[in-house]
C-alpha positions in Angstrom: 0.0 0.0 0.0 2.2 3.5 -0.9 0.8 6.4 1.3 0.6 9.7 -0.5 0.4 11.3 2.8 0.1 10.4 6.5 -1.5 12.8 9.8 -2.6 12.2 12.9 -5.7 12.6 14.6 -7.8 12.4 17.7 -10.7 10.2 18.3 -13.3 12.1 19.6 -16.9 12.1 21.1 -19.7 12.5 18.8 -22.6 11.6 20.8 -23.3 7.7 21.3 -20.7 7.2 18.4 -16.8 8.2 18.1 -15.5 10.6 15.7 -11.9 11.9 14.1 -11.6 14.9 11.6 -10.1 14.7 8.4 -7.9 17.6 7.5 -8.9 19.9 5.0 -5.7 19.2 2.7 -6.6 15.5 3.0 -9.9 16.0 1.8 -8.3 18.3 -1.0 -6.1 15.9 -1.7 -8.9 13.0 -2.5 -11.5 15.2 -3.6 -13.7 14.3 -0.5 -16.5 16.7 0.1 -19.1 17.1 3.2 -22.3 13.9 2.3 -19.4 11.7 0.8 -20.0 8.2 1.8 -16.7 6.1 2.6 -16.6 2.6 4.0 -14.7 1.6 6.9 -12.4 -1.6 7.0 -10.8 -2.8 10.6 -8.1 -5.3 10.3 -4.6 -6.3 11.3 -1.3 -6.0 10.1 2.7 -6.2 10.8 1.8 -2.8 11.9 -0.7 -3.9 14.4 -4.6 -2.8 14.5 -5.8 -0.4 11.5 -8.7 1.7 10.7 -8.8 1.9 6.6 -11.5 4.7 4.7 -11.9 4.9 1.3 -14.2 6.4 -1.1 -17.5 4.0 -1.5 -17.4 4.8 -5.4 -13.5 4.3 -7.0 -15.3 7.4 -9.4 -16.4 9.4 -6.8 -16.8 12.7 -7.4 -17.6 16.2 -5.6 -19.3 19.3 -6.5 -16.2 20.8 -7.5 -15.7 18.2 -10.6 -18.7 19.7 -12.0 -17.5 22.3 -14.5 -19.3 25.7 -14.6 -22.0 26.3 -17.2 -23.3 29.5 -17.9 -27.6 30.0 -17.9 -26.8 31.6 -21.3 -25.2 29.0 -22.4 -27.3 26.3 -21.5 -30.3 28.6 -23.0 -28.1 29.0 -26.5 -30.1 28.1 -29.2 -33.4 27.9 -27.3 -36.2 29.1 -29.7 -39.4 28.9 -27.5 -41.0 32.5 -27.6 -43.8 31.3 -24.9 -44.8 33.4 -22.3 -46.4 32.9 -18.8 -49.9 33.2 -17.7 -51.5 34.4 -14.9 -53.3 31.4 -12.8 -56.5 31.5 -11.1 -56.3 29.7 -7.7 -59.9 30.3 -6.9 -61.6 32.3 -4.0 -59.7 33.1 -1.3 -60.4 30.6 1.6 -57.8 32.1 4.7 -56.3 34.9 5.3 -54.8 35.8 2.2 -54.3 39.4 1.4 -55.8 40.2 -1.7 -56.0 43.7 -3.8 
């Protein structure tokens, strides 16, 4: 296994559970944003007892791989000349404020 880099961290109470923050460049460094799902493998080595994360998709992505598209450019082209109409909701049944 090569290690690209290497931190150390302390575990931590997170309510019933335990918890340990990843550091910002290691996230960077992986592309790991907040909501990405990892799985966890415990095991033991040579080295003694390990904790192993990795990305649940070998793809995974973040909102940062997404590249920016313009509303003008995803409009570009567009040909449809409709335009909206006013919709009647009916009487007024609460306390609706109405001219």
């Amino acid at each position: 296994m090569q290690v690209a880099e290497e931190r150390e961290a302390k575990l931590c109470a997170w309510g019933a559970s335990k918890a340990v923050r990843i550091p910002k460049a290691v996230c960077d460094s992986l592309r790991l944003a907040v909501g990405s799902n990892l799985s966890i493998s415990c095991g033991t080595d040579e080295n003694g007892p390990f904790i192993l994360l990795r990305p649940v998709d070998e793809n995974h992505r973040s909102y940062c791989d997404a590249p920016y598209v313009s509303i003008d450019s995803l409009f570009r082209g567009h040909s449809d000349v409709s335009q909206p109409t006013e919709v009647d909701w009916g009487e007024a049944v609460g306390g609706e404020v109405v001219e």
